[in-house]
Biotite code that builds the C-alpha atoms (Angstrom):
import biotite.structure as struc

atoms = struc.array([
    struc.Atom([0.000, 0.000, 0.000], chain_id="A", res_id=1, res_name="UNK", atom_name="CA", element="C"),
    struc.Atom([1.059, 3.287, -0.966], chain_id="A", res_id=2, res_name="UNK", atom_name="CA", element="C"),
    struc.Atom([1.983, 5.847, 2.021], chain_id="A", res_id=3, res_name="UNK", atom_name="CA", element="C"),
    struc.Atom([0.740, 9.304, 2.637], chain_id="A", res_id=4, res_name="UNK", atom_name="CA", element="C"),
    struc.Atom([2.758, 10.297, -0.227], chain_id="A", res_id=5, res_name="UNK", atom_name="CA", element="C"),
    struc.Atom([2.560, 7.813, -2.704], chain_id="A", res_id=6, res_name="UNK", atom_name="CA", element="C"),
    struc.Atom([4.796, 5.491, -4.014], chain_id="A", res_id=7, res_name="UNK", atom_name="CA", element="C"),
    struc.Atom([5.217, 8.233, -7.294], chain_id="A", res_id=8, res_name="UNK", atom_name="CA", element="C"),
    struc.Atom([2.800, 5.545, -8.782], chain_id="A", res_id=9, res_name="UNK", atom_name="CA", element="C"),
    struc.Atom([-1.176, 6.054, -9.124], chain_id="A", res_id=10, res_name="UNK", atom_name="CA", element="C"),
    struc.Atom([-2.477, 8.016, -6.460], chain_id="A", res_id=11, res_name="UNK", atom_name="CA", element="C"),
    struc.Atom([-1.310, 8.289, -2.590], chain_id="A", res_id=12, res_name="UNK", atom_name="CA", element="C"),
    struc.Atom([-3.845, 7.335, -0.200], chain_id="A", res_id=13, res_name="UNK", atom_name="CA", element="C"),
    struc.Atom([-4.993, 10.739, 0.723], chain_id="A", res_id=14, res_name="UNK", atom_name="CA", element="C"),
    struc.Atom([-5.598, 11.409, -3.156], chain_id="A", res_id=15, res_name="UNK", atom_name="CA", element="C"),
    struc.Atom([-7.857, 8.053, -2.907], chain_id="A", res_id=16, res_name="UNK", atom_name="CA", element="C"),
    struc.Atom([-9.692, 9.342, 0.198], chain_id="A", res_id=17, res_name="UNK", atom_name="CA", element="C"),
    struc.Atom([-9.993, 12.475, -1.171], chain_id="A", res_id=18, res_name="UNK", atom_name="CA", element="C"),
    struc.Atom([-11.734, 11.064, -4.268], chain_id="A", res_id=19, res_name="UNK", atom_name="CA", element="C"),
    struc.Atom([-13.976, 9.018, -1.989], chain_id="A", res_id=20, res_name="UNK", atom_name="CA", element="C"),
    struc.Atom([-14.857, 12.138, -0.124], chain_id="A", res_id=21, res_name="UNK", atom_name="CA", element="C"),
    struc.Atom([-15.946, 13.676, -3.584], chain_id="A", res_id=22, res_name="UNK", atom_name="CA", element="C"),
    struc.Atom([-17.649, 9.935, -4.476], chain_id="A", res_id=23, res_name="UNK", atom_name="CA", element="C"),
    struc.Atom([-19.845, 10.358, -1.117], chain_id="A", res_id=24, res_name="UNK", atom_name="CA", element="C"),
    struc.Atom([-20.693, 14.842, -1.557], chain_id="A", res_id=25, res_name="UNK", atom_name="CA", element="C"),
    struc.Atom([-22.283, 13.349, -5.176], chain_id="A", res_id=26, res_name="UNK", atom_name="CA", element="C"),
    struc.Atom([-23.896, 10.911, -3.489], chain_id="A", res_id=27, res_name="UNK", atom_name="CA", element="C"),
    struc.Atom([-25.103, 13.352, -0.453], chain_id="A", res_id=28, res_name="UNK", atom_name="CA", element="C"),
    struc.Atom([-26.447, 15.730, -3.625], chain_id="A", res_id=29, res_name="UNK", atom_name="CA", element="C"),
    struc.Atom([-28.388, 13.242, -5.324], chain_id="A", res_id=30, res_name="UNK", atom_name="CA", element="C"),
    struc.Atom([-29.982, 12.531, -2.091], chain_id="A", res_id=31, res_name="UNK", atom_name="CA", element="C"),
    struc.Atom([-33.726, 14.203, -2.684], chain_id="A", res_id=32, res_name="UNK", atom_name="CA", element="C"),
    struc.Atom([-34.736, 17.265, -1.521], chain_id="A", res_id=33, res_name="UNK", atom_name="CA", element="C"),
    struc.Atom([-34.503, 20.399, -2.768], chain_id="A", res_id=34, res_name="UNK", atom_name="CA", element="C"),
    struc.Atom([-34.175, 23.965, -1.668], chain_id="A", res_id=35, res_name="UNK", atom_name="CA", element="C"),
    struc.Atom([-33.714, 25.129, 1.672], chain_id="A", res_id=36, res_name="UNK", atom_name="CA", element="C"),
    struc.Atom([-33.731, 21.478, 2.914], chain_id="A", res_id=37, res_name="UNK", atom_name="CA", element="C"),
    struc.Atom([-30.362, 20.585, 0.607], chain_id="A", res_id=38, res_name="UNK", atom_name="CA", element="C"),
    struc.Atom([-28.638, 24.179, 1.168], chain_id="A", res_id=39, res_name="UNK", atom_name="CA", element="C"),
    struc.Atom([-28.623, 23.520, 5.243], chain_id="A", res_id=40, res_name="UNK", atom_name="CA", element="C"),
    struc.Atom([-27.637, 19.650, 4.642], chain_id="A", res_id=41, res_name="UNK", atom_name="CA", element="C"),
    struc.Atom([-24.180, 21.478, 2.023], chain_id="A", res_id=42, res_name="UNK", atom_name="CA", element="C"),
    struc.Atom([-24.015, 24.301, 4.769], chain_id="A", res_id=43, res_name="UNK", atom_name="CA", element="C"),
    struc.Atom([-23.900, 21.681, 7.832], chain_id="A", res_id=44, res_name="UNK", atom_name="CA", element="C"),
    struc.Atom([-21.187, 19.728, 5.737], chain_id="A", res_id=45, res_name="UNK", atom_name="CA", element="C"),
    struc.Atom([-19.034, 22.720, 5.171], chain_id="A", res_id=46, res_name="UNK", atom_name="CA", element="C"),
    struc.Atom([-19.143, 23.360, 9.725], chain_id="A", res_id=47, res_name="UNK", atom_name="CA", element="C"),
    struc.Atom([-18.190, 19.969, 9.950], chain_id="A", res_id=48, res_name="UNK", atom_name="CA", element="C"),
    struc.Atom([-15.163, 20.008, 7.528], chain_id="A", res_id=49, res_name="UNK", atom_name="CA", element="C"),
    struc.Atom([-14.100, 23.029, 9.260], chain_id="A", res_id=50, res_name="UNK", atom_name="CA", element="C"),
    struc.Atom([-14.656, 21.287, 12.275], chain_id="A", res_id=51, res_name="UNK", atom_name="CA", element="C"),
    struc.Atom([-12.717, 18.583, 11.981], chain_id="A", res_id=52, res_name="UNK", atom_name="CA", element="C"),
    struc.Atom([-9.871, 20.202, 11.335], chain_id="A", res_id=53, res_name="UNK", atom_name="CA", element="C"),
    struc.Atom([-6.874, 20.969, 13.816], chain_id="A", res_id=54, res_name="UNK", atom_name="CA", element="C"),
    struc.Atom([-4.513, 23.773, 14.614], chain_id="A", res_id=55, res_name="UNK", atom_name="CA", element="C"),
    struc.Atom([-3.633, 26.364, 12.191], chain_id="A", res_id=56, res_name="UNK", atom_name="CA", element="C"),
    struc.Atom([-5.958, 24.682, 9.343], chain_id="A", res_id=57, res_name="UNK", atom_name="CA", element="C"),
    struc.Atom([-8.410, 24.841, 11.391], chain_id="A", res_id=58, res_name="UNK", atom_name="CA", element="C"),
    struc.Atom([-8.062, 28.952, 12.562], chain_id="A", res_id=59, res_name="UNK", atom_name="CA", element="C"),
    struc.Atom([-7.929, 30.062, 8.551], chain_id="A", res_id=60, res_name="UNK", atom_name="CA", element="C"),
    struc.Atom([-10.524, 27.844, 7.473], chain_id="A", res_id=61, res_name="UNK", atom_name="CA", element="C"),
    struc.Atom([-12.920, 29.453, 10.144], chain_id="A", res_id=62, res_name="UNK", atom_name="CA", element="C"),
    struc.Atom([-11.867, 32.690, 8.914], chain_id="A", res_id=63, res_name="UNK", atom_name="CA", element="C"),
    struc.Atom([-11.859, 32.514, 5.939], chain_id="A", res_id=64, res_name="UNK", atom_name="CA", element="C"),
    struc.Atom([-15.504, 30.787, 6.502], chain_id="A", res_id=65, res_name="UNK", atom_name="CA", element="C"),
    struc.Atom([-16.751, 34.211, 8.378], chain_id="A", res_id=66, res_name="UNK", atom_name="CA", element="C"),
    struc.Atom([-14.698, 36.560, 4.759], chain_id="A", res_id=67, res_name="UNK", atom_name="CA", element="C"),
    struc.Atom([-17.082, 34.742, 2.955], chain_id="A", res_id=68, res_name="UNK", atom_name="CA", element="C"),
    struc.Atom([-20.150, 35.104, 4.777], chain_id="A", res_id=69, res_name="UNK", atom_name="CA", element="C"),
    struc.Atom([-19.405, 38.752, 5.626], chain_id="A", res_id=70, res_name="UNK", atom_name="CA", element="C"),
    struc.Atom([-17.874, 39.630, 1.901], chain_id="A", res_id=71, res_name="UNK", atom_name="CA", element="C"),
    struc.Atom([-20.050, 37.295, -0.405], chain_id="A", res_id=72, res_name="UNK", atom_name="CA", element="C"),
    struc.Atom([-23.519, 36.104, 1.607], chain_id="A", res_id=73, res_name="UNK", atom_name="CA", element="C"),
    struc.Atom([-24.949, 34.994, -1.704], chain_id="A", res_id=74, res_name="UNK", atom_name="CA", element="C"),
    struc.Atom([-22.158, 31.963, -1.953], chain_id="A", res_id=75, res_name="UNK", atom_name="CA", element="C"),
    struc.Atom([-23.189, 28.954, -0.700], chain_id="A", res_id=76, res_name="UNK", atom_name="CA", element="C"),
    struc.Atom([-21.791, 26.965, 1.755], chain_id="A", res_id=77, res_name="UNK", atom_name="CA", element="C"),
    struc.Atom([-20.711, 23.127, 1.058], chain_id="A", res_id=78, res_name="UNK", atom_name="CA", element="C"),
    struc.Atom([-18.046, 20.953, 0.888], chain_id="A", res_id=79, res_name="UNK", atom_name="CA", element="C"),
    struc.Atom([-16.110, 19.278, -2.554], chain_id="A", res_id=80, res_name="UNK", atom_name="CA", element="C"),
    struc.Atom([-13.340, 16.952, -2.067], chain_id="A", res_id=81, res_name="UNK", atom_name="CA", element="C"),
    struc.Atom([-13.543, 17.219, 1.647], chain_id="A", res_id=82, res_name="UNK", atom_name="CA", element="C"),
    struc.Atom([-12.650, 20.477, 1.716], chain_id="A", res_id=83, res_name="UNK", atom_name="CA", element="C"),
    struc.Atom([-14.682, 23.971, 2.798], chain_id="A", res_id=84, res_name="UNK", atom_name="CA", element="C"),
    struc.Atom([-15.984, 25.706, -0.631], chain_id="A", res_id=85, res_name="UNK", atom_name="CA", element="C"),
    struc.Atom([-18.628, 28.366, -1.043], chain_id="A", res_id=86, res_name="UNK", atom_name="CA", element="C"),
    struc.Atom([-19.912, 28.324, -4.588], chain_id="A", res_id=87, res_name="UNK", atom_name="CA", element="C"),
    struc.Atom([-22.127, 30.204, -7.066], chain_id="A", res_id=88, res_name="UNK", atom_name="CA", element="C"),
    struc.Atom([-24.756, 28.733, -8.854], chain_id="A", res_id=89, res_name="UNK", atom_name="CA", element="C"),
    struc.Atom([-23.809, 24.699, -7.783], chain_id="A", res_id=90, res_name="UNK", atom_name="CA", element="C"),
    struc.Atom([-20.288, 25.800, -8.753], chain_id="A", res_id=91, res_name="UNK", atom_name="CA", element="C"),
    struc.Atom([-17.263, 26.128, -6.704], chain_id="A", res_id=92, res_name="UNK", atom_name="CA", element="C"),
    struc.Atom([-15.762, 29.345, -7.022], chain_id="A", res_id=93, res_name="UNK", atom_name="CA", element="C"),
    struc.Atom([-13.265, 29.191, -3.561], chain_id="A", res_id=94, res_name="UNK", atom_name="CA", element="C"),
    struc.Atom([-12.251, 26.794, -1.150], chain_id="A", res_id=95, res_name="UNK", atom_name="CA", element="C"),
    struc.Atom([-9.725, 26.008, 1.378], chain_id="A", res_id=96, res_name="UNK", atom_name="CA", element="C"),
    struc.Atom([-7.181, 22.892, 1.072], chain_id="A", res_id=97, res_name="UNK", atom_name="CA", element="C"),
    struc.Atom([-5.806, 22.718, 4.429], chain_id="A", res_id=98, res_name="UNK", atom_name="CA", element="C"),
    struc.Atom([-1.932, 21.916, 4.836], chain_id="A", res_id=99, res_name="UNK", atom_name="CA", element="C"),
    struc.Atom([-3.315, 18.426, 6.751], chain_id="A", res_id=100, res_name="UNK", atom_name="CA", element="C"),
    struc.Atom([-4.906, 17.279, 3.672], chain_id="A", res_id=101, res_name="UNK", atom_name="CA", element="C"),
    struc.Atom([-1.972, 16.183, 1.617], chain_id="A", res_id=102, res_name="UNK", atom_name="CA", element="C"),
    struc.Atom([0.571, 17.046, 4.412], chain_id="A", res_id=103, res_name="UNK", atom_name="CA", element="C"),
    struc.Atom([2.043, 20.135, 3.153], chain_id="A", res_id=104, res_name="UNK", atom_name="CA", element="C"),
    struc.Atom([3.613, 23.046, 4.378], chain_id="A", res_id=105, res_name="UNK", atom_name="CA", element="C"),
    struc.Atom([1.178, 25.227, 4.310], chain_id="A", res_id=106, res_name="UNK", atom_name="CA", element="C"),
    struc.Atom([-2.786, 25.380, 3.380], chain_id="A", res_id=107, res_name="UNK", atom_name="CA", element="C"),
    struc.Atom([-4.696, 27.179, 0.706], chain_id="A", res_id=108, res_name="UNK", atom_name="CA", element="C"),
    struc.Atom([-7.298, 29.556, -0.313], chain_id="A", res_id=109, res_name="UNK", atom_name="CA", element="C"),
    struc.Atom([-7.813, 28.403, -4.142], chain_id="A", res_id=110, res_name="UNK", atom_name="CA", element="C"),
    struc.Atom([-10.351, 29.624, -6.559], chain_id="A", res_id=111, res_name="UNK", atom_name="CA", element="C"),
    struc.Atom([-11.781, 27.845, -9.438], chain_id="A", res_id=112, res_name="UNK", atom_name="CA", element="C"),
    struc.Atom([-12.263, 28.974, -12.426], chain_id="A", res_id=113, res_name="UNK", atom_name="CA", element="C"),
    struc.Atom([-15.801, 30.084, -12.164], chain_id="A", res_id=114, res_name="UNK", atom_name="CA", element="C"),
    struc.Atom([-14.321, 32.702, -9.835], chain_id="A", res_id=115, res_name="UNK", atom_name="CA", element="C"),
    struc.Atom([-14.268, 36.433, -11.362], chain_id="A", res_id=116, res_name="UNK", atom_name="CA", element="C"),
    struc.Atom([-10.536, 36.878, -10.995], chain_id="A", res_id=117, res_name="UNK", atom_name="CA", element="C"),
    struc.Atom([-9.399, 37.447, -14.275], chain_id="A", res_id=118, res_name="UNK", atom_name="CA", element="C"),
    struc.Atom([-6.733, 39.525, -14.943], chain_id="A", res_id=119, res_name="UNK", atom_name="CA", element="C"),
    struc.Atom([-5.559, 40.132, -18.243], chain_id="A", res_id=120, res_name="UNK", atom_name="CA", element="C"),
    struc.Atom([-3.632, 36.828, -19.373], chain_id="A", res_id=121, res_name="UNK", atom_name="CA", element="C"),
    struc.Atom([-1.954, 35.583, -16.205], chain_id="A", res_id=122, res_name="UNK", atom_name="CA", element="C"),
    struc.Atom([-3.480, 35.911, -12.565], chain_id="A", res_id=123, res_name="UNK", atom_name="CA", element="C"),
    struc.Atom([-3.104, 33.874, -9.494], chain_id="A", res_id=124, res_name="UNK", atom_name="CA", element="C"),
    struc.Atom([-5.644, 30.689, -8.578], chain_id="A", res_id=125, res_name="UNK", atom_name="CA", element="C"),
    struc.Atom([-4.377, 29.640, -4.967], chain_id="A", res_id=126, res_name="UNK", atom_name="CA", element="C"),
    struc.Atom([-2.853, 31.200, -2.426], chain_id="A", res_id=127, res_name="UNK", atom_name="CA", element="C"),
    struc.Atom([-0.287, 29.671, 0.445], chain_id="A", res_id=128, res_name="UNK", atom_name="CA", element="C"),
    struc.Atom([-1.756, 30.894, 3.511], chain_id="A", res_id=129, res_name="UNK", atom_name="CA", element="C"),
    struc.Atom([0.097, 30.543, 6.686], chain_id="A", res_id=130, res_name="UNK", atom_name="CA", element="C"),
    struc.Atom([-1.800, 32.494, 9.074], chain_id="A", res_id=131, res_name="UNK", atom_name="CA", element="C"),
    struc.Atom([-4.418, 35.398, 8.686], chain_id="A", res_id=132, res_name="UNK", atom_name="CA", element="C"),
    struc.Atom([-3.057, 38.910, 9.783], chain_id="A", res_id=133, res_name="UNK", atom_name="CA", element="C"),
    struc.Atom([-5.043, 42.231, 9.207], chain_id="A", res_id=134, res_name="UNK", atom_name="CA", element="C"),
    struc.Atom([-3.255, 42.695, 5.439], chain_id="A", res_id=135, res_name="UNK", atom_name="CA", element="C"),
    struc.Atom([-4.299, 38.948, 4.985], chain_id="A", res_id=136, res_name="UNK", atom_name="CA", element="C"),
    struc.Atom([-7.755, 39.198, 6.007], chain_id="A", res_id=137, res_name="UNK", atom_name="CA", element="C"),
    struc.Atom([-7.718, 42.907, 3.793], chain_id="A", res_id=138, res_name="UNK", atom_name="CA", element="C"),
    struc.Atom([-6.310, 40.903, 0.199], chain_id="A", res_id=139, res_name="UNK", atom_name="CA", element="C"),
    struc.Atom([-9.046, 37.576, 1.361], chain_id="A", res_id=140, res_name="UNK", atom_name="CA", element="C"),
    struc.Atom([-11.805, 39.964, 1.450], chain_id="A", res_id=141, res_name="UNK", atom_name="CA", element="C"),
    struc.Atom([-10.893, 41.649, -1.567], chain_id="A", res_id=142, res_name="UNK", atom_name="CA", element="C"),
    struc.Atom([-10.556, 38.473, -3.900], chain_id="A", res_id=143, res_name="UNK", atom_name="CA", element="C"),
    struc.Atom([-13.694, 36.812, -1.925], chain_id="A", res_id=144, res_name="UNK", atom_name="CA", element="C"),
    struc.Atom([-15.377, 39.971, -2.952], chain_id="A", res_id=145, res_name="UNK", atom_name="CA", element="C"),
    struc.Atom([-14.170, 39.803, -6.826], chain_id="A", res_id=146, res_name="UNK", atom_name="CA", element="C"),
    struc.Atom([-14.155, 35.916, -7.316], chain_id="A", res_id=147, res_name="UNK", atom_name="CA", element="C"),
    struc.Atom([-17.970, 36.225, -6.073], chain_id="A", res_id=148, res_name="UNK", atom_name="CA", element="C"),
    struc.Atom([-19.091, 38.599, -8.544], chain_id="A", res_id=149, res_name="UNK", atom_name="CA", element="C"),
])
């Protein structure tokens, strides 16, 4: 069996359980219901990824949780791949990997590209994101903002 890592063949085991993560949010959608009913089902999923998580993933993920609410209240909350995403029409348009996820160095704010960030020919889609200072929390806001149209 391949460690966290991988053995540089196929995917590591947190790639697989990622993809199973994904396998069971499809599975969680298809569920019926509709409306107000599914939104608070994808909202209570997005808590609970954010709750799950430890330390310093755990501190940006619930602020970057509260920029979103604050900055863009017409995103919804949910989850895709595991991870906390607020999206736009069923779409994903920003989310946070944490650093535990794939054991990296750092986590980060990414945006898709349904996010309104376009900048010419060449503009950022993730960000490494240590901690959140008050210039942090001022550029998060900003691109939260933008990316949610």
């Amino acid at each position: 069996m391949a460690d966290e890592q991988g053995s540089g063949e196929g995917f590591s085991d947190a790639e697989r359980a990622a993809m199973q993560q994904r396998k069971a949010e499809l599975r969680e959608q298809a569920k019926g219901g509709k409306g107000s009913a599914k939104k608070e089902r994808e909202a209570q999923a997005c808590l609970d990824a954010i709750a799950a998580l430890e330390g310093t993933d755990r501190t940006i993920a619930e602020r970057l949780h509260a920029i979103v609410t604050e900055e863009a209240p017409q995103l919804e909350h949910k989850t895709w791949y595991g991870f906390p995403s607020y999206a736009r029409d069923g779409k994903v348009v920003v989310f946070y990997q944490p650093a535990s996820k794939f054991g990296t160095r750092y986590g980060t704010v990414g945006f898709s590209e349904d996010a309104n960030l376009d900048d010419g020919v060449f503009w950022p889609a993730a960000y490494a994101v240590l901690a959140v200072d008050d210039e942090v929390e001022r550029r998060l806001r900003e691109l939260v903002r933008r990316a949610a149209g």
